[in-house]
N, C-alpha and C positions, 0 to 999 in steps of 0.2 A: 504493500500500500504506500512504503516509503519511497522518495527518490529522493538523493544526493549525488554530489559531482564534487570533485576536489583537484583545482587546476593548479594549486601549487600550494606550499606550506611553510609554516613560518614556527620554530619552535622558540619561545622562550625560558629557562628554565630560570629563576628567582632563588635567594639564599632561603630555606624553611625551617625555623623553628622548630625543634625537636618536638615540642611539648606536643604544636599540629601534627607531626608525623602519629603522632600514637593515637591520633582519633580515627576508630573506626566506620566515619563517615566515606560515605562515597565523594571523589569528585563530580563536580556537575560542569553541563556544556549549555555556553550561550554564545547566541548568534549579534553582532555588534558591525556597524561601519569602520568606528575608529575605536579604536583603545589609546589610552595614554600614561606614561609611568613617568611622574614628575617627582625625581627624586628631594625628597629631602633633610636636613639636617648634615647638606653636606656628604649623602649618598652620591652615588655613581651611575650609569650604566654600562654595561662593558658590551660591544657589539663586536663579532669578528677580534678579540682583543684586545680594542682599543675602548679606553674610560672617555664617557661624556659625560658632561655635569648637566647641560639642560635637558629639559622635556622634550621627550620623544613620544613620537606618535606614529601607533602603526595600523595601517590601513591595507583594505584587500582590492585588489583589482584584478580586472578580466586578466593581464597579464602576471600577474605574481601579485606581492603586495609591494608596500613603498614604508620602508623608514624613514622619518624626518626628525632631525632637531630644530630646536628653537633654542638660539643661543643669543647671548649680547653679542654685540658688535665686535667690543675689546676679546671679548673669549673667542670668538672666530678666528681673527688674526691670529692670536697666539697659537691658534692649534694649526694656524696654518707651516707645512713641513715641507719649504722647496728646497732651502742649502744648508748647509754645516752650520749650526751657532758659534761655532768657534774660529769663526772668520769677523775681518776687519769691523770694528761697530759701523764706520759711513755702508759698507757693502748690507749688513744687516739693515743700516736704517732706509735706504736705495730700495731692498727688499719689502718690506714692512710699506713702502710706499704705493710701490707698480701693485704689490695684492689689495692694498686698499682701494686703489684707484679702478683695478680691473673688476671689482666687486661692484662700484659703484656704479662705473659703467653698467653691467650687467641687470642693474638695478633700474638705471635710466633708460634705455631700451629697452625693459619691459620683460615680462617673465616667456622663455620659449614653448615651444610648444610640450613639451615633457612637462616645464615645471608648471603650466598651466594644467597640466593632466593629474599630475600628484601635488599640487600645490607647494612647490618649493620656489627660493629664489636663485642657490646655485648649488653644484654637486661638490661631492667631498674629492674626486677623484682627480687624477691630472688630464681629463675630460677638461676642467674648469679649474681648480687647483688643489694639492695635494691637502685635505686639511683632518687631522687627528687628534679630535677632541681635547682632551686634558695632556695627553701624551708627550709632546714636544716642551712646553715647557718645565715638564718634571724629569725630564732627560738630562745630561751632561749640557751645560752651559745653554740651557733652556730659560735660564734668569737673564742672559746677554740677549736673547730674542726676544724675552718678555720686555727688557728693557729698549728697544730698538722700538718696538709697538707705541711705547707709551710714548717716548722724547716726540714718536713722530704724530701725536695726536691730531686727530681730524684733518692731516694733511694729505691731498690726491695731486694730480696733473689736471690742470685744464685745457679743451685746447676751443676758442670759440665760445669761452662759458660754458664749456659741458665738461663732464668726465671724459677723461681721453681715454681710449685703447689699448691699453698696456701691456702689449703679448710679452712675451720672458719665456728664455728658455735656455739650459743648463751649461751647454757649449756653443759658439760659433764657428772656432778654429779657426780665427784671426780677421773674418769678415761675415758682417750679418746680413741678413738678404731685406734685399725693399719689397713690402710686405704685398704689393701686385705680380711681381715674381714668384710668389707660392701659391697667393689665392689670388688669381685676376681682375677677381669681380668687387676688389677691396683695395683702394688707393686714398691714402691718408698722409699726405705732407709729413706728418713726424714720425713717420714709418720707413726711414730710408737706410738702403745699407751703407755700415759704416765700420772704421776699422777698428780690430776689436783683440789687440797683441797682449803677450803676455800669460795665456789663457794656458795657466798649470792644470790640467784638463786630462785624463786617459783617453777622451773622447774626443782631444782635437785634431787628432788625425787620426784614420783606420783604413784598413784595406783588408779585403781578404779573396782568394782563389777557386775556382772550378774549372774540371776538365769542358773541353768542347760539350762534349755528352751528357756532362752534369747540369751545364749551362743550356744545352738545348730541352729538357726533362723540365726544369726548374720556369723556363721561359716559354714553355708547353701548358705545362700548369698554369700559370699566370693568363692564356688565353692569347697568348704575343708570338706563336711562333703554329704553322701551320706546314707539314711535312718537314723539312730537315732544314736546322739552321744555320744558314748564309753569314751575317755576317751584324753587329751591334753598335751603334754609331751613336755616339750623345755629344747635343750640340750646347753648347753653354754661351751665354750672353749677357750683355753687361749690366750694371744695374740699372732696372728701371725698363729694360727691354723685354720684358716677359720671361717667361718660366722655362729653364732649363728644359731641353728633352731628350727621350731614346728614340731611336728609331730600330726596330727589327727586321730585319732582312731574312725571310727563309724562302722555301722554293715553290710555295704556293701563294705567299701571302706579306706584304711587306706595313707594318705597323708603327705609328709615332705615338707616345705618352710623355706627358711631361713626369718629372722625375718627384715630384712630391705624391703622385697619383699612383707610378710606380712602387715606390717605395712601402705605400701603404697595402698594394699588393702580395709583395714579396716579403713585407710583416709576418702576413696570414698564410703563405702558401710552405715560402721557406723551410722551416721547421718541418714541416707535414713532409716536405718531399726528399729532404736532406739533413735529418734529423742529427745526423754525424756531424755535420759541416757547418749548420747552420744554426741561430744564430756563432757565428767565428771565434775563434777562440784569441782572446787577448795576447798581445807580446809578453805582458804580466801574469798573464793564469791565467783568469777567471775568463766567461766568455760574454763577450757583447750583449748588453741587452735588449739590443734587437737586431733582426737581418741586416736592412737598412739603417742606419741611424737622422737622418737629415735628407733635406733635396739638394746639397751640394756635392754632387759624387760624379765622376764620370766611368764609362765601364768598355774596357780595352780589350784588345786580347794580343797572348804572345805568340811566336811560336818556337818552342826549344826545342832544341836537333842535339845529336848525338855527333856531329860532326859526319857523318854519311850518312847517302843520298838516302832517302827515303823514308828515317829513322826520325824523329820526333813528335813529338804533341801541342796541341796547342790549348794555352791557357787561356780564359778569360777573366783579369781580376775588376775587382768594384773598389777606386779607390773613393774616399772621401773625407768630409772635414765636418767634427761638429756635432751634437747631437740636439735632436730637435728642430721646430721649426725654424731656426734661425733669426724670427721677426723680433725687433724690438730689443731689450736690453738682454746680453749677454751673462747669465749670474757668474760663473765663471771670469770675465771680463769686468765683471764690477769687482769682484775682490784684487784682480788685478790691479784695476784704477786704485783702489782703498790703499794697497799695500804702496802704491807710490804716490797718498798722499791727498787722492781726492775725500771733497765731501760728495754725501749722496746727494745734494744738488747737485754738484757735476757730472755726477754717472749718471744719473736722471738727464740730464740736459744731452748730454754726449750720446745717448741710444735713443732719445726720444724728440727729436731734430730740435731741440731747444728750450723745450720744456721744461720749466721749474716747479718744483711744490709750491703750493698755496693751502691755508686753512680755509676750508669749503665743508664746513658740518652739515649744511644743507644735503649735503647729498647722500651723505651717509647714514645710515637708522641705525637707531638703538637696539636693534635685532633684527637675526636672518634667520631661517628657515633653510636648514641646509639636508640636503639628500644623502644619508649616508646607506639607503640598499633600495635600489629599486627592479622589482622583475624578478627578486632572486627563490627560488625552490623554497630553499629553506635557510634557515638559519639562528645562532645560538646566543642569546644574552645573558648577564647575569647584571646583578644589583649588589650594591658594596655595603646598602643600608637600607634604613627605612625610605619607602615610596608610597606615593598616593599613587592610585589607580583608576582611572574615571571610562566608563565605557558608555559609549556614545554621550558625554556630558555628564552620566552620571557617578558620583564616585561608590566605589564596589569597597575599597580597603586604603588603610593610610597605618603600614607597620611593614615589619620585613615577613616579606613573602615567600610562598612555597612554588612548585614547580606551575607553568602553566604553556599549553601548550594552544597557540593558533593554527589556524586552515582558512587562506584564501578561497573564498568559493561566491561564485558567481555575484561578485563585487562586493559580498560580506567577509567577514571575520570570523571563522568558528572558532570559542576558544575553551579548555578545557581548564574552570579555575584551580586551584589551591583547594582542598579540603576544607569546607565549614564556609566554604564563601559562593555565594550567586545574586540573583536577580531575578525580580520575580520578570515571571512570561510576558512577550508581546506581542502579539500578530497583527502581520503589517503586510501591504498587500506583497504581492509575490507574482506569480505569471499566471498565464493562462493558456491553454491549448488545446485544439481536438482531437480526440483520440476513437477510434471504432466507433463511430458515430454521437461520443459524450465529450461535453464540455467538461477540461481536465482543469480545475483551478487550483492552483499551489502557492497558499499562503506561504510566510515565512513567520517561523515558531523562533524567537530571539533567547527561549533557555527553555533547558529540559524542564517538562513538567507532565501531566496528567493529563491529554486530553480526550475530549468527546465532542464530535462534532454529528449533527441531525439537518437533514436533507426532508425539505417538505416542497411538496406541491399541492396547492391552494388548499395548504394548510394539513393536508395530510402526509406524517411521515413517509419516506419511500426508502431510506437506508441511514444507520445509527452506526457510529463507532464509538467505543470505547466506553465507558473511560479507563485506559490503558496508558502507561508511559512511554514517553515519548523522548528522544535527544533534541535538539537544537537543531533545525535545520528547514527543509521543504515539504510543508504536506501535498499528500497529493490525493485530491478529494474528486471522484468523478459526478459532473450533474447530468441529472436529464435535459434536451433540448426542447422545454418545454414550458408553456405561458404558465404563471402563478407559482413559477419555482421561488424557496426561499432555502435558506442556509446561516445556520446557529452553531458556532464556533469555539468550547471554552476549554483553557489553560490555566492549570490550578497548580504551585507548588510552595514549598516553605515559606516563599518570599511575598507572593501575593497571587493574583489571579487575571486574566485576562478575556474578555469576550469579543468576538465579531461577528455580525450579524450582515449578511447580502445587502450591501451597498454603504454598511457604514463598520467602522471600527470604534468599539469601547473600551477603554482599559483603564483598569482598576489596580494599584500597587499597592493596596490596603490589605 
């Protein structure tokens, strides 16, 4: 008589109180939009490992569900993690600057189409920028970045009266790209390439090798090579004259990409096809963390002979410089500048064709709404202390909690509380659909409870359920297609009771 669907899962398990362990109470399951765990007295929440201090909110959608924090402003920066705290204070304050500003930005053009969908303002990832809640400044010289944050209060880039642009990225390998040579359809005056020396960097230069055969495999994969390949030609141009590219030569089909396009290709493929080789193995050990690094690279080939005729092979290497998109300031290249002396006004000014900080509070809010998991199966939190717990606005609990376990499903929350803790029922509407000639209507039952539901037509009973218990989730109640039908609805448990009746809903939490 039941149906459920479960498109993805979200577990969180909460610290529990011994004393609840020993209650022979069952746990109970209820059906919620959002849930919220707003720590307090200085509680935690720990996501994926990482501690956040503000309130999170997790919510289900058709695609997985969405964690969000709501954090002050200053605790965002702080937890923001792009370079070493134990670099130059100006390079720290340079930094603490371009994330402020690129936030702002972000803020000022408006929320994208994702964070309109989950209601966030920016993500935690290097999508938008690396940021890990409490974590960074309780690190090793984490009080040197918390200090860079604060000196630089309310200051961003302007350019025009607005927040400027602030791309940033970890290497350039001695020149950064003008920001219409990566992406075309983006030209901004203070976005130009510029020289960027100095850059103590493992990633400001790399290169790495494949045979002809490996290179034609690898460049098959990618969609760039069709019967056997000819020959790889990458054309590079000055700044300001559009985007680097390759050109493929094979023997049925000859291909041009520009090389930031590529790159992002051979990210996703690489690995998969040449699992040995690829991401390359560093002159220092470890190996690259990505195939490609950057869109400054060009890609050659050799050919090495044994000294007679007929006896060699040929190589193709990928050399380049740099990692990441290149646009805008250098972080590797600001500590450079710091160490001989500049302020982060200068390294500011120097990557960002001229721009200086200015205090601009306007633009900045006293909290963001940051995405720290969206889309994802599952996954595992824990709590450091006591938290309030509010589901759909209401609060369930405010003490340290026991396990509890969520299920995204069909844009609800199923969640299975702690021991001794629920809500009373509520039925809310749900779908509707035809089935073998009956109208199939499936409320949504918001907590486990007792129900009985009675199907009349023009007043006389025609089929009775229950009262029998029930989980949290979709009833599915068949009616007749027929004039003077009516339907009586009710959900009875510890917490309170619920009724609906055909065409209106009552509920009762008494």
């Amino acid at each position: 008589m039941f149906w459920r669907g479960a498109t993805a899962a979200i577990l969180i398990v909460l610290l529990l109180a011994p004393a609840v362990l020993a209650q022979e109470e069952s746990p109970e399951t209820i059906r919620a939009k959002t849930v919220e765990i707003i720590p307090q007295d200085g509680a935690e929440v720990v996501v994926d490992g990482r501690r956040y201090s503000g309130r999170i909110r997790v919510s289900g959608h058709g695609s997985g569900i969405a964690v969000i924090e709501t954090v002050s402003l200053d605790s965002y920066l702080a937890g923001i993690q792009e370079v070493p705290f134990s670099w130059e204070p100006a390079a720290l304050q340079a930094q603490a600057i371009a994330a402020r500003t690129y936030l702002a930005w972000n803020l000022a053009r408006g929320r994208t189409e994702s964070g309109r969908a989950y209601d966030y303002d920016i993500c935690a990832t290097d999508a938008c920028q690396v940021y890990a809640g409490v974590e960074p400044v309780r690190s090793e010289n984490g009080d040197r970045w918390l200090d860079a944050v604060r000196s630089t209060d309310s200051q961003i880039l302007l350019y025009d009266g607005e927040p400027a642009l602030t791309y940033y990225s970890s290497t350039s390998g001695g020149r950064t790209r003008t920001v219409s040579d990566v992406w075309p359809d983006t030209d901004l005056p203070y976005l130009k390439g510029v020289e960027s020396p100095g850059e103590d960097s493992p990633f400001a230069e790399w290169r790495w090798f494949l045979t002809r055969s490996q290179m034609e495999r690898l460049l098959t994969e990618a969609g760039l090579v069709s019967g056997r390949l000819v020959d790889v030609v990458t054309h590079r141009r000055e700044d300001g004259e559009g985007p680097w590219t390759v050109t493929v030569t094979s023997t049925e089909a000859t291909e041009t990409v520009d090389t930031w396009t590529l790159r992002g290709i051979l990210n996703q493929v690489g690995p998969a096809v040449h699992p040995t080789w690829l991401p390359a193995i560093r002159p220092d050990g470890p190996r690259y963390p990505q195939t490609i690094l950057s869109p400054s690279y060009i890609i050659r080939s050799y050919r090495v002979t044994a000294g007679l005729p007929g006896v060699g092979i040929t190589l193709y290497a990928v050399e380049g410089n740099g990692w990441g998109h290149l646009v805008g300031m250098s972080q590797y290249g600001a500590q450079a500048m710091a160490e001989e002396g500049a302020t982060a006004a200068e390294i500011l000014a120097h990557y960002y064709g001229g721009l200086e900080p200015v205090e601009a509070p306007e633009f900045v809010p006293e909290t963001v709404e940051v995405a720290l998991v969206l889309g994802q199966a599952d996954f595992r939190a824990e709590v450091t202390g006591p938290v309030a717990v509010r589901v759909d606005g209401e609060e369930i609990a405010e003490q340290e909690l026991g396990s509890w376990e969520m299920t995204a499903d069909a844009g609800s929350i199923e969640v299975t509380t702690p021991i001794g803790l629920g809500l009373p029922p509520r039925i809310r509407g749900g779908r509707v659909r035809v089935e073998a000639g009956s109208l199939v209507l499936e409320p949504e039952l918001t907590a486990a409870a007792e129900v009985t539901w009675e199907v009349t037509v023009d007043g006389q009973t025609v089929a009775r359920f229950g009262p029998e218990p029930v989980d949290a989730g979709f009833l599915s109640i068949p009616l007749p297609l027929q004039a003077g039908l009516g339907l009586r609805v009710e959900a009875v448990n510890a917490h309170g009771r619920s009724v609906m009746e055909l065409g209106s809903i009552v509920a009762n939490g008494d």
